[in-house]
DSSP file (Angstrom, degrees, kcal/mol; ACC not computed):
  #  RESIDUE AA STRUCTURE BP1 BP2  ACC     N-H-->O    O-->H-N    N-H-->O    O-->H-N    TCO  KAPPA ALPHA  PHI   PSI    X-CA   Y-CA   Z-CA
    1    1 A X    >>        0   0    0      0, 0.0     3,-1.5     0, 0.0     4,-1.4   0.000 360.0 360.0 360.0 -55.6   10.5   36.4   21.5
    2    2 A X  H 3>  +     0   0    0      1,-0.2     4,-2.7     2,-0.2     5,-0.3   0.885 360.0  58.0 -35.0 -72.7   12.0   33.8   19.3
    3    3 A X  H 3> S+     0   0    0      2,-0.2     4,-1.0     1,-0.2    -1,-0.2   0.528 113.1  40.0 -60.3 -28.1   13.0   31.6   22.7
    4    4 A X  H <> S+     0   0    0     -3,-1.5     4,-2.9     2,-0.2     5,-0.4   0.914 109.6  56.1 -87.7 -66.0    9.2   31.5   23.7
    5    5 A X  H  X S+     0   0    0     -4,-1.4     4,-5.8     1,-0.3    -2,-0.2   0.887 118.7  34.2 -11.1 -64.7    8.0   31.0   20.3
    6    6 A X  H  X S+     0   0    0     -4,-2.7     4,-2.4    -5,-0.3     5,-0.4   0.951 112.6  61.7 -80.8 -20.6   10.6   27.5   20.2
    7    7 A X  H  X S+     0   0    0     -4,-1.0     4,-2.7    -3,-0.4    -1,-0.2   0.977 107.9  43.0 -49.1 -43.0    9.9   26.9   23.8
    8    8 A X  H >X S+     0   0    0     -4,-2.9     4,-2.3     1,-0.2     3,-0.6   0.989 111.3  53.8 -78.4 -56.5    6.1   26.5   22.8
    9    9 A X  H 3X S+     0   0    0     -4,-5.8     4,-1.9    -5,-0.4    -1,-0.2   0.929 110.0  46.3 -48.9 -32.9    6.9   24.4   19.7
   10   10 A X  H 3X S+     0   0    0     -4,-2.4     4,-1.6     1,-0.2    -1,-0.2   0.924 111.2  52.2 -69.6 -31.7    9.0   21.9   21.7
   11   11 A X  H <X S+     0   0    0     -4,-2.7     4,-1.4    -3,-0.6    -1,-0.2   0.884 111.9  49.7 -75.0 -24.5    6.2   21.8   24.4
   12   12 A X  H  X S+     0   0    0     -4,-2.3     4,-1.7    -5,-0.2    -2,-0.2   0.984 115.3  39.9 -64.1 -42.0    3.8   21.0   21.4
   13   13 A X  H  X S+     0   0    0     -4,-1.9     4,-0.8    -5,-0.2    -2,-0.2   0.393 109.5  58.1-103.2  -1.3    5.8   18.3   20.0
   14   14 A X  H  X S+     0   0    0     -4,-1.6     4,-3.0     2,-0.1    -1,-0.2   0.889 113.0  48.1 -53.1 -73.4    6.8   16.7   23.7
   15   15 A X  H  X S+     0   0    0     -4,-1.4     4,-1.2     2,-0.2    -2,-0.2   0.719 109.9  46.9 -28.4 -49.8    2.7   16.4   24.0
   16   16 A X  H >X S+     0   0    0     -4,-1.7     3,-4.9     2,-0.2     4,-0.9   0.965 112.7  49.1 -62.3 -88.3    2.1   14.9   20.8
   17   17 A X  H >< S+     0   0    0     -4,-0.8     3,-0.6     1,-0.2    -2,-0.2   0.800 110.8  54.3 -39.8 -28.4    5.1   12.4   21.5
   18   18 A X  H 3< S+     0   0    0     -4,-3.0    -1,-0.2     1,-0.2    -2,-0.2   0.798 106.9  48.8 -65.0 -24.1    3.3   11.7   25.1
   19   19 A X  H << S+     0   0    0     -3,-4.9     2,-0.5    -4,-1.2    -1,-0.2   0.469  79.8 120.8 -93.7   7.3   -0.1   10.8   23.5
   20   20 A X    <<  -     0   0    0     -4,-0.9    62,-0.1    -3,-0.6    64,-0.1  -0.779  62.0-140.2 -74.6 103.1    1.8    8.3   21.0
   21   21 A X        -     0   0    0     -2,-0.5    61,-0.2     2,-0.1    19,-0.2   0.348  10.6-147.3 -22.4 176.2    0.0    4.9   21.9
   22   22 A X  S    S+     0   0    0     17,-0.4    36,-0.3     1,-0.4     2,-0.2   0.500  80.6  30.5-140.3 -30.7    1.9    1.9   22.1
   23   23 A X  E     -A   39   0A   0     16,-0.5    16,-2.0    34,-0.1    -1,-0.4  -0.847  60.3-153.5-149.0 147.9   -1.0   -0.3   20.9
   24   24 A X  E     -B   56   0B   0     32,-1.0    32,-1.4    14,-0.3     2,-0.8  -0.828  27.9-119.4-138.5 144.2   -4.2    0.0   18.6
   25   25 A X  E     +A   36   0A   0     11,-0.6    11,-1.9    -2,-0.3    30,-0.2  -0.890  32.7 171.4-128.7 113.6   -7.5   -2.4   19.1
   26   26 A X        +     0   0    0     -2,-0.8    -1,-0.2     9,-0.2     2,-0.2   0.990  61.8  13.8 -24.8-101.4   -8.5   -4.6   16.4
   27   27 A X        +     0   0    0    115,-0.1    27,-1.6     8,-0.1     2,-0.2  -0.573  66.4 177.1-102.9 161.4  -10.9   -6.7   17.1
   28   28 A X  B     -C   53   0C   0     25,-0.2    25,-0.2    -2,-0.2     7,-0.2  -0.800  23.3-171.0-172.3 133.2  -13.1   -6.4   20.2
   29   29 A X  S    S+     0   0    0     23,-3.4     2,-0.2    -2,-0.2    24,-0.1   0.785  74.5  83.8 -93.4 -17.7  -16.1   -8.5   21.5
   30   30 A X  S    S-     0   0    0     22,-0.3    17,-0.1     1,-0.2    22,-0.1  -0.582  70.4-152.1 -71.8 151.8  -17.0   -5.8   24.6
   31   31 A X  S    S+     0   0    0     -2,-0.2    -1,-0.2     1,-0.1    -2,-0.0   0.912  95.2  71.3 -97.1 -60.0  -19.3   -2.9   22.8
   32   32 A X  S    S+     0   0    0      1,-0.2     2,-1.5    -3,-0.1    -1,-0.1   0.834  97.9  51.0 -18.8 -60.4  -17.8   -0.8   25.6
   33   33 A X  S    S-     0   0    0     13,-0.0    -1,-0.2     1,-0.0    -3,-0.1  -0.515  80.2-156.0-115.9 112.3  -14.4   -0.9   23.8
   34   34 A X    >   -     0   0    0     -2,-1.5     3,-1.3     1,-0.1    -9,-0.2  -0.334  19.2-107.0 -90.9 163.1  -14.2    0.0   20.2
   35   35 A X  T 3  S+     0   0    0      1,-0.2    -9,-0.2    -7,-0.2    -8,-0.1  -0.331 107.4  42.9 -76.6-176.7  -11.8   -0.9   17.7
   36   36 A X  E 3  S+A   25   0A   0    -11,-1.9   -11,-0.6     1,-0.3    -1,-0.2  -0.699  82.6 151.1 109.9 -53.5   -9.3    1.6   16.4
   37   37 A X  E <   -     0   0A   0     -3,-1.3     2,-0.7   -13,-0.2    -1,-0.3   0.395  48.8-135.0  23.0  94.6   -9.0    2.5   20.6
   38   38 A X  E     -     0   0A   0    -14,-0.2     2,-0.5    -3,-0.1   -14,-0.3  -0.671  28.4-157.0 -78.1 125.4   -5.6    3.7   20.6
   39   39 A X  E     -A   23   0A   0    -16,-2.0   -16,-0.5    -2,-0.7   -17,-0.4  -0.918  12.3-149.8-119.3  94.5   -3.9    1.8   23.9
   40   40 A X    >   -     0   0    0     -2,-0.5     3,-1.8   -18,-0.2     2,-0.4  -0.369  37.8 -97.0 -50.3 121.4   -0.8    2.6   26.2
   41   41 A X  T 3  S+     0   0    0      1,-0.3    36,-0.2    -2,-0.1    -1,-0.1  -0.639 111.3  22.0 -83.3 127.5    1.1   -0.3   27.9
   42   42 A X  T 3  S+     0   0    0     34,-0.4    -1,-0.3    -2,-0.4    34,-0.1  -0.551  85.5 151.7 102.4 -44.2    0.3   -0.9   30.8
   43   43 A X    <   -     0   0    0     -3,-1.8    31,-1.1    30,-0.2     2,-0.3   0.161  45.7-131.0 -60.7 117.0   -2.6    0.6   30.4
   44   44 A X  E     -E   73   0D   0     29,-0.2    29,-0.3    -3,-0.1    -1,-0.2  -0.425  32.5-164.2 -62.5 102.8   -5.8   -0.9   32.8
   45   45 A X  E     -E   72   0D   0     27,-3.2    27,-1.4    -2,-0.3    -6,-0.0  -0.616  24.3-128.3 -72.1 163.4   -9.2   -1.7   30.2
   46   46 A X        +     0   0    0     25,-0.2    25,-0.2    -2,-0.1     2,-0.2  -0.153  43.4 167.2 -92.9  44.9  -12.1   -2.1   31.5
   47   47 A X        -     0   0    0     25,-0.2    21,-1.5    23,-0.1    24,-0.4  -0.246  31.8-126.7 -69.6 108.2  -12.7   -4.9   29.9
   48   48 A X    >   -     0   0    0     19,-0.2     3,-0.8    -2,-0.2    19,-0.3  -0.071  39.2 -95.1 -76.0 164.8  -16.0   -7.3   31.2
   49   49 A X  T 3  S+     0   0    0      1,-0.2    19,-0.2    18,-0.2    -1,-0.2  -0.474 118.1  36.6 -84.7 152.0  -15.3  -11.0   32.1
   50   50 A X  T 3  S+     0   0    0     17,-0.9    -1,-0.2    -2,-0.2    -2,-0.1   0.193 105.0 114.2  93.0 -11.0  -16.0  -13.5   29.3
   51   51 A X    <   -     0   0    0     -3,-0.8     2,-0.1    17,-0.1    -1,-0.1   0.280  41.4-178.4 -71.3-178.3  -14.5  -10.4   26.9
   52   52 A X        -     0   0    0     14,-0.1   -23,-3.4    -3,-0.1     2,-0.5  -0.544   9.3-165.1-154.8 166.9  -11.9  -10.4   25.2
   53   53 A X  B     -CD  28  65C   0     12,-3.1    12,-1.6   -25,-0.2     2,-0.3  -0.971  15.2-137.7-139.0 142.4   -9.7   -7.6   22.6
   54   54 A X        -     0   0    0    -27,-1.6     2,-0.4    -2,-0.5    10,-0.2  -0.711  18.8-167.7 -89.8 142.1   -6.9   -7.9   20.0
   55   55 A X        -     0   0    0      8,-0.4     2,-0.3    -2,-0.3   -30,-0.2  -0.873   7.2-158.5-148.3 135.0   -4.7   -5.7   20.1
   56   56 A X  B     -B   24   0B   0    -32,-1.4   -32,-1.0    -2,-0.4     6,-0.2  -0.542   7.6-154.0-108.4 155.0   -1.7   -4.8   17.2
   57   57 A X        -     0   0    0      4,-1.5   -34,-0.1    -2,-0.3   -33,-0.1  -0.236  33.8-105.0-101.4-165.4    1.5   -3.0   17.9
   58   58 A X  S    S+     0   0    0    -36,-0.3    63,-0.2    -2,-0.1    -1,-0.1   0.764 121.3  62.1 -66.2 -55.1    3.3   -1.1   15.0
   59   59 A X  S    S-     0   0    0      1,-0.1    61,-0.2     2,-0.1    62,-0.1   0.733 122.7-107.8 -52.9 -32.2    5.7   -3.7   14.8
   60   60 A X        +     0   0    0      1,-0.4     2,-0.4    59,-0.1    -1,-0.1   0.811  66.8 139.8 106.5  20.8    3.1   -6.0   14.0
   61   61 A X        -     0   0    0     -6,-0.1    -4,-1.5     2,-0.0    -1,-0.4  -0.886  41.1-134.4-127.5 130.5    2.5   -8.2   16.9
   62   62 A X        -     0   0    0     -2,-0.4     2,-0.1    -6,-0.2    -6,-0.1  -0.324  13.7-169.4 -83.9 179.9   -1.1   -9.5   18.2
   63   63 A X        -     0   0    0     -2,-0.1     2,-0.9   -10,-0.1    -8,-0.4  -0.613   5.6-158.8 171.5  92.9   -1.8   -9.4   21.5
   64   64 A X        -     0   0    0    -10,-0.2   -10,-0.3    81,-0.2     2,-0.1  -0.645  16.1-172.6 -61.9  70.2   -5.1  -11.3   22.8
   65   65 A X  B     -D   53   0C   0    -12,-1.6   -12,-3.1    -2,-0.9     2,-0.3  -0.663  10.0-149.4 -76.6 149.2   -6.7  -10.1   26.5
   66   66 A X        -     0   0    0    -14,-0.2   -14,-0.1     5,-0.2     7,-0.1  -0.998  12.7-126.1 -93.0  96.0   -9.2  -11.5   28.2
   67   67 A X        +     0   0    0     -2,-0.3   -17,-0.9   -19,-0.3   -19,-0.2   0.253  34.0 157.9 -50.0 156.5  -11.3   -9.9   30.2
   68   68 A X    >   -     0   0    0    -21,-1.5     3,-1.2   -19,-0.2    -1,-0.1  -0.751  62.9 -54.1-161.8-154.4  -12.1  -10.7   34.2
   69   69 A X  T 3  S+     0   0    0      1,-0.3     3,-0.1    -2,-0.2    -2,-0.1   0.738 133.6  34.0-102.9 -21.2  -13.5   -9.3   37.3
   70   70 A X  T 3  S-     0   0    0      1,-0.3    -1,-0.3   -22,-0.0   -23,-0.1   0.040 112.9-120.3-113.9  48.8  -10.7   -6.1   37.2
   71   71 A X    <   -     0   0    0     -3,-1.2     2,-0.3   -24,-0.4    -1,-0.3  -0.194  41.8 -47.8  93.2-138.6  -10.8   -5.9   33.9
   72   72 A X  E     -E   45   0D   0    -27,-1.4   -27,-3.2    -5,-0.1     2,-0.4  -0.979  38.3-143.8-145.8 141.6   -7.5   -6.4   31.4
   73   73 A X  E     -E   44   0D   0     -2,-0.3   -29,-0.2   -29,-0.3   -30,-0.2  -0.908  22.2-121.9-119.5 129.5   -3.9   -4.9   31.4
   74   74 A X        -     0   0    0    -31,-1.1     2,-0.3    -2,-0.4     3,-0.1  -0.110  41.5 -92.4 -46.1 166.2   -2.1   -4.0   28.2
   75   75 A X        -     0   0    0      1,-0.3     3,-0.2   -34,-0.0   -32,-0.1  -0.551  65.3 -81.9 -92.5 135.9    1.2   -5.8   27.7
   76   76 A X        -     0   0    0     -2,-0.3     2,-0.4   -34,-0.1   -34,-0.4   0.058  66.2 -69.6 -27.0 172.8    4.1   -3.1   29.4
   77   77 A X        -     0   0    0    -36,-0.2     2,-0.2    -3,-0.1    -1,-0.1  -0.603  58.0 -99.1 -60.4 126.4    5.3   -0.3   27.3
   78   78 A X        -     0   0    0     -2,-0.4     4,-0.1    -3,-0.2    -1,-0.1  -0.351  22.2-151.6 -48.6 107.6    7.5   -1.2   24.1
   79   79 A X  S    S+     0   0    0     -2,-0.2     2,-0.1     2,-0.1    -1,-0.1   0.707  79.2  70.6 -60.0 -28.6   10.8   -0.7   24.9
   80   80 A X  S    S-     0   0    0      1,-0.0     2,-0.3     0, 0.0    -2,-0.0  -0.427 104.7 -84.4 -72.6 169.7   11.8    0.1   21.2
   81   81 A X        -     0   0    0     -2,-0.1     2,-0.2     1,-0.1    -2,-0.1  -0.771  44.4-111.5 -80.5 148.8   10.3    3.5   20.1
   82   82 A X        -     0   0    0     -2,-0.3     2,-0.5   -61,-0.2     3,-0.1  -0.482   8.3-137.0   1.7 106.1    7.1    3.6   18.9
   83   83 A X     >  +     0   0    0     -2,-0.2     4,-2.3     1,-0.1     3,-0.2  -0.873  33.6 177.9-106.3 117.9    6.5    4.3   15.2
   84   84 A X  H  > S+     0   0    0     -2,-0.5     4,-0.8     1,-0.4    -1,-0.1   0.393  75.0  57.4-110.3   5.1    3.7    6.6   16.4
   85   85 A X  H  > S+     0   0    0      2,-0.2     4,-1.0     3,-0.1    -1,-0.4   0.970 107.7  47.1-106.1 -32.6    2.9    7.7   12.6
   86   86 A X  H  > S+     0   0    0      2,-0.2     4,-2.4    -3,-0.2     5,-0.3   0.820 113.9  58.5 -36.2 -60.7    2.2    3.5   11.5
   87   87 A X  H  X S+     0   0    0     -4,-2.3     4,-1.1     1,-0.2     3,-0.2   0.812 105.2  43.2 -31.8 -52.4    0.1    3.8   14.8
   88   88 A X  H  X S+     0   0    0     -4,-0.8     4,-2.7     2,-0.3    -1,-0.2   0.721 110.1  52.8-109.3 -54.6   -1.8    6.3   13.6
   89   89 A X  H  X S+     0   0    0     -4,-1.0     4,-1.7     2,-0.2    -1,-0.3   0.758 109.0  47.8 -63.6 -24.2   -2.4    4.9   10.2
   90   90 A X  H >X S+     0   0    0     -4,-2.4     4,-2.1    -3,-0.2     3,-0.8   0.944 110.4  57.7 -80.5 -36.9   -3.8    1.3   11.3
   91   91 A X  H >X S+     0   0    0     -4,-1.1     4,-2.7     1,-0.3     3,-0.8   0.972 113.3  37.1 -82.4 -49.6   -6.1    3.3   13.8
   92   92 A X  H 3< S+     0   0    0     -4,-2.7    -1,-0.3     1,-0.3    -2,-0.2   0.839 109.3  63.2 -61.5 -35.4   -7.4    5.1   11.1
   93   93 A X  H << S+     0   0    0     -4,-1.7     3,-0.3    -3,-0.8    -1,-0.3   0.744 117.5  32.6 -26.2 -53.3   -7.3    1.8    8.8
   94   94 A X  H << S+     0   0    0     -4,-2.1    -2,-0.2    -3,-0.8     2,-0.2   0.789 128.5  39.6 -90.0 -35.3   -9.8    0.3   11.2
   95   95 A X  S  < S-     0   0    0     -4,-2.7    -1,-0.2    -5,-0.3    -2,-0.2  -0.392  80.3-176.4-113.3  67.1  -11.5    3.2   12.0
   96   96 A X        -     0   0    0     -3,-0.3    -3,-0.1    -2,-0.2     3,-0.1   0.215  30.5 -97.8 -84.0-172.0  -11.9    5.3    9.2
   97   97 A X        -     0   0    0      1,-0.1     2,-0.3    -5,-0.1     3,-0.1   0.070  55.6 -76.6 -59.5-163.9  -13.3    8.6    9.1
   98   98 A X        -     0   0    0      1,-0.1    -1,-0.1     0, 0.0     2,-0.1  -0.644  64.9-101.2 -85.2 146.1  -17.0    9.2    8.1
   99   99 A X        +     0   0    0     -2,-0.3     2,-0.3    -3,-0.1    -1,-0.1  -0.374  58.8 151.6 -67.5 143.8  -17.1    8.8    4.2
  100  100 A X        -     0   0    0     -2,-0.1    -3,-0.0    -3,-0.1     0, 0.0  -0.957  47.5 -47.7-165.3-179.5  -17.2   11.9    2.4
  101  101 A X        +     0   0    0     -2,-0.3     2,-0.4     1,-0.1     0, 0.0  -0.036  60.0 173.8 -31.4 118.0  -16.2   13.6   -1.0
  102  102 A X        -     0   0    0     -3,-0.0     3,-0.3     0, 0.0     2,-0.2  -0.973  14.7-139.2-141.4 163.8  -12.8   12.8   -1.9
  103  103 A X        +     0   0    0     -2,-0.4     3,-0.1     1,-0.2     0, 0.0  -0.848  63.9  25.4-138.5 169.7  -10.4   13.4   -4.9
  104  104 A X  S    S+     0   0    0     -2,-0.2    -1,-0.2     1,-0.2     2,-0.1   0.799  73.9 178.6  38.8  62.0   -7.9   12.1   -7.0
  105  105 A X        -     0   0    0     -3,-0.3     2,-0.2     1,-0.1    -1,-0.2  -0.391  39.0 -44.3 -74.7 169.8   -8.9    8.7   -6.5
  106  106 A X        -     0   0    0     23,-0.4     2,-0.5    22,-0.2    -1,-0.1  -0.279  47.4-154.2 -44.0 108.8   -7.3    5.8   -8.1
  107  107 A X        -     0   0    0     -2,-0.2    -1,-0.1    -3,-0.1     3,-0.1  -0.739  54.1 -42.1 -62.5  87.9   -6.5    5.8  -11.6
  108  108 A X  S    S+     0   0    0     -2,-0.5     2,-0.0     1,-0.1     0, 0.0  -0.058  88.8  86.3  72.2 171.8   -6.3    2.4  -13.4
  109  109 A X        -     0   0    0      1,-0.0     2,-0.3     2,-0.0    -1,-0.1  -0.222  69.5 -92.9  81.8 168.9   -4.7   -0.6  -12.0
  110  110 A X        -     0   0    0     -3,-0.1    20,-0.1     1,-0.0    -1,-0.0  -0.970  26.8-113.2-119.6 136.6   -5.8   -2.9  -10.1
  111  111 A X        -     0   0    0     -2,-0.3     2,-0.4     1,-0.1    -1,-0.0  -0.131  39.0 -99.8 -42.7 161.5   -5.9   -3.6   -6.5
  112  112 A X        -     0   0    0     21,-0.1     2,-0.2    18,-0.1     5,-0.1  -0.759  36.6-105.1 -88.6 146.1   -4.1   -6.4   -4.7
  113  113 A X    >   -     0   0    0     -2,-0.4     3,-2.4     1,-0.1     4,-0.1  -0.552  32.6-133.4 -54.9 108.1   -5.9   -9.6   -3.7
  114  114 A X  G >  S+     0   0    0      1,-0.2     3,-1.7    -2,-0.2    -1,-0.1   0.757 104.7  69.1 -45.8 -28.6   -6.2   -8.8    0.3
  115  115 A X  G 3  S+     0   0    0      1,-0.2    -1,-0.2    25,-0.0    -2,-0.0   0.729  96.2  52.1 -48.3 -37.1   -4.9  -12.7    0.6
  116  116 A X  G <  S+     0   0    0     -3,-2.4     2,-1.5     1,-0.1    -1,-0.2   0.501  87.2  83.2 -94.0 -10.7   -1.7  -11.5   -0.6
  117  117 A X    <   +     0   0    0     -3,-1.7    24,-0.1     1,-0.2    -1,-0.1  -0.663  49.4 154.5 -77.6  86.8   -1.3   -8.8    1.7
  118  118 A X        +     0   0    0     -2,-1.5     2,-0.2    22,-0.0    -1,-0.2   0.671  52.7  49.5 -98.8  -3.0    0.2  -10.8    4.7
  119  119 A X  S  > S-     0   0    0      1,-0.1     4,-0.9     0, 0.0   -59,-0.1  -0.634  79.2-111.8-140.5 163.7    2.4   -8.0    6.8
  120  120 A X  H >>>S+     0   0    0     -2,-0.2     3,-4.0     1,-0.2     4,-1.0   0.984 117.6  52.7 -50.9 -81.6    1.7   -4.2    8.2
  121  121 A X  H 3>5S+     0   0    0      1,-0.3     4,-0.6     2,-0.2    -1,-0.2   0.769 113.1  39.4 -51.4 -17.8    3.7   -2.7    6.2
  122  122 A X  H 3>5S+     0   0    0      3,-0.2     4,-0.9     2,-0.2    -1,-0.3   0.671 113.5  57.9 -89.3 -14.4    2.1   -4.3    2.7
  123  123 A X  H <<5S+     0   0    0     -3,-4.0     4,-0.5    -4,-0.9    -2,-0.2   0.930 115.8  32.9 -86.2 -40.5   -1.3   -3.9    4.4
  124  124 A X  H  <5S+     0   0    0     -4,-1.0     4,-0.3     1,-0.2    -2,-0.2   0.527 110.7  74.8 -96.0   8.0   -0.4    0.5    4.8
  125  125 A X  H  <<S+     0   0    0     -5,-0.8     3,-0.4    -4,-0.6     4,-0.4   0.963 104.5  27.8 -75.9 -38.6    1.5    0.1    1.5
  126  126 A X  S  X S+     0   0    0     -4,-0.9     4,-2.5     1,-0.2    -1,-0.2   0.509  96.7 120.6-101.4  11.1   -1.4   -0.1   -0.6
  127  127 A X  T  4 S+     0   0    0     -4,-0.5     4,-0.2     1,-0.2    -1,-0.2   0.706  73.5  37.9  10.6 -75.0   -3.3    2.1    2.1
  128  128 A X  T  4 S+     0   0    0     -3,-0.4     3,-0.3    -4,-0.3   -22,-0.2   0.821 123.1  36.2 -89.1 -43.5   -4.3    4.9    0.1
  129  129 A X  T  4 S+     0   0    0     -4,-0.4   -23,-0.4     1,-0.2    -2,-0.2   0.946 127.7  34.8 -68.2 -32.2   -5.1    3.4   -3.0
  130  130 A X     <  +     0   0    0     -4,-2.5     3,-0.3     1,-0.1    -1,-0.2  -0.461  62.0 147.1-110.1  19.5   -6.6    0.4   -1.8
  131  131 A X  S >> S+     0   0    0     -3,-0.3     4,-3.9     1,-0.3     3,-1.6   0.743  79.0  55.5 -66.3 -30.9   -8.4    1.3    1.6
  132  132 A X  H 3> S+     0   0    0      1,-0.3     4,-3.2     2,-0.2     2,-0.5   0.994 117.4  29.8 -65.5 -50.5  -11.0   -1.4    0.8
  133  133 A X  H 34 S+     0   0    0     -3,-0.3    -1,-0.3     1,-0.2    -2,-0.2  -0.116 116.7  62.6 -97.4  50.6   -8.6   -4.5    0.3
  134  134 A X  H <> S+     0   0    0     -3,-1.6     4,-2.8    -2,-0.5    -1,-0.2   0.469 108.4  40.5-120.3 -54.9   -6.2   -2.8    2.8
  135  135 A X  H  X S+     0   0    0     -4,-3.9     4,-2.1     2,-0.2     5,-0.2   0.978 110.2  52.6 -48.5 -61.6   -9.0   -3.1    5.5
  136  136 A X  H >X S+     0   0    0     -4,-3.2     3,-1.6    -5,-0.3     4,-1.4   0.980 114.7  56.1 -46.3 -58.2  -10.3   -6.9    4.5
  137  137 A X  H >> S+     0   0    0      1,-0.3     3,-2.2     2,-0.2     4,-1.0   0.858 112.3  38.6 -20.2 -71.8   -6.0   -7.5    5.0
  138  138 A X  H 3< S+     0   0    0     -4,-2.8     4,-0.3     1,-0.3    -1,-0.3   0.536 101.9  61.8 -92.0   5.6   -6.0   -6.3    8.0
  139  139 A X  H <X S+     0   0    0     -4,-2.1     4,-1.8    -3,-1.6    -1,-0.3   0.689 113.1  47.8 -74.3 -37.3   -9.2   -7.8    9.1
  140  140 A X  H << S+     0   0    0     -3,-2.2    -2,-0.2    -4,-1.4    -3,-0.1   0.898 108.3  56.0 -29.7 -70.2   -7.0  -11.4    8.3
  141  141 A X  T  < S+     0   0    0     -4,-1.0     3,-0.4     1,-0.2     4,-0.2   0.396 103.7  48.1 -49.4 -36.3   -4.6  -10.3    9.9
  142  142 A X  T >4 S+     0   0    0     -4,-0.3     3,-1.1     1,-0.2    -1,-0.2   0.723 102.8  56.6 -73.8 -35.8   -6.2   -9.7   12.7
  143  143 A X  T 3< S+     0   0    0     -4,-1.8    -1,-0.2     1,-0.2    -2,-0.2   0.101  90.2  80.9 -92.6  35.9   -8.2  -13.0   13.3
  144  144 A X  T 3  S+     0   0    0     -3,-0.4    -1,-0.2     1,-0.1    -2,-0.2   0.863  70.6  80.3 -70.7 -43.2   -4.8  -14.7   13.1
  145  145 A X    <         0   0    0     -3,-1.1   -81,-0.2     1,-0.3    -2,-0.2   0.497 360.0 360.0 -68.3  -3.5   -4.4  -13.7   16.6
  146  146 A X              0   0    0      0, 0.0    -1,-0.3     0, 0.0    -2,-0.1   0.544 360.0 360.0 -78.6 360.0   -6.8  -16.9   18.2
């Protein structure tokens, strides 16, 4: 019994690691594809000619496409691992849930000046306290990539 039991957790937690994106979309001018769009590499958009979509890695690297008449191909798969859990947090960063009730907000302090956030990891460090001038960050951040 045990041995099915851990068979099925490993097959949960293979799955999970198979749906782990490689890529996240920023910005995007096609309606079709919105951001937060979690993205594989390799992976074929359909992405209309004149188009074009940002797209940020974990690591922290843009990546512009341009759409045409078969669309746009992500940049291969990341040979490094994935930090699938960073993924996970910009997609949500960009795309957050629908607002609702929430508690134990922020107590005192101040936010950081979004200006000052220049990197990923200082943009999901103040994440949770900070969602507003975490977003404007990464919104910066993002229109470096023209």
């Amino acid at each position: 019994m045990r041995r099915i039991f851990l068979a099925a957790c490993l097959a949960l937690v293979a799955a999970g690691a198979a749906q782990a994106a490689d890529f996240v979309v920023v910005k995007s001018t096609d309606p079709a594809i919105k951001a937060g769009t979690p993205v594989n590499g390799g992976q074929r958009l359909n992405l209309a000619t004149g188009q074009t979509v940002v797209l940020l890695a974990a690591a922290g690297d843009l990546t512009t496409l341009k759409g045409g008449a078969s669309g746009a191909t992500a940049p291969a798969r990341r040979t490094a691992q994935v930090d699938a859990s960073k993924l996970e947090s910009l997609r949500v960063l960009i795309d957050p849930p629908p607002a609702g009730r929430t508690f134990g907000g922020r107590r005192g302090g101040v936010c950081p000046d979004p200006s000052q956030l220049t990197t990923i990891d200082d943009i999901l460090g103040v994440q949770g306290a900070c969602p507003e001038a975490a977003r404007q960050a990464l919104t910066a951040y993002a229109n470096k990539a023209n």
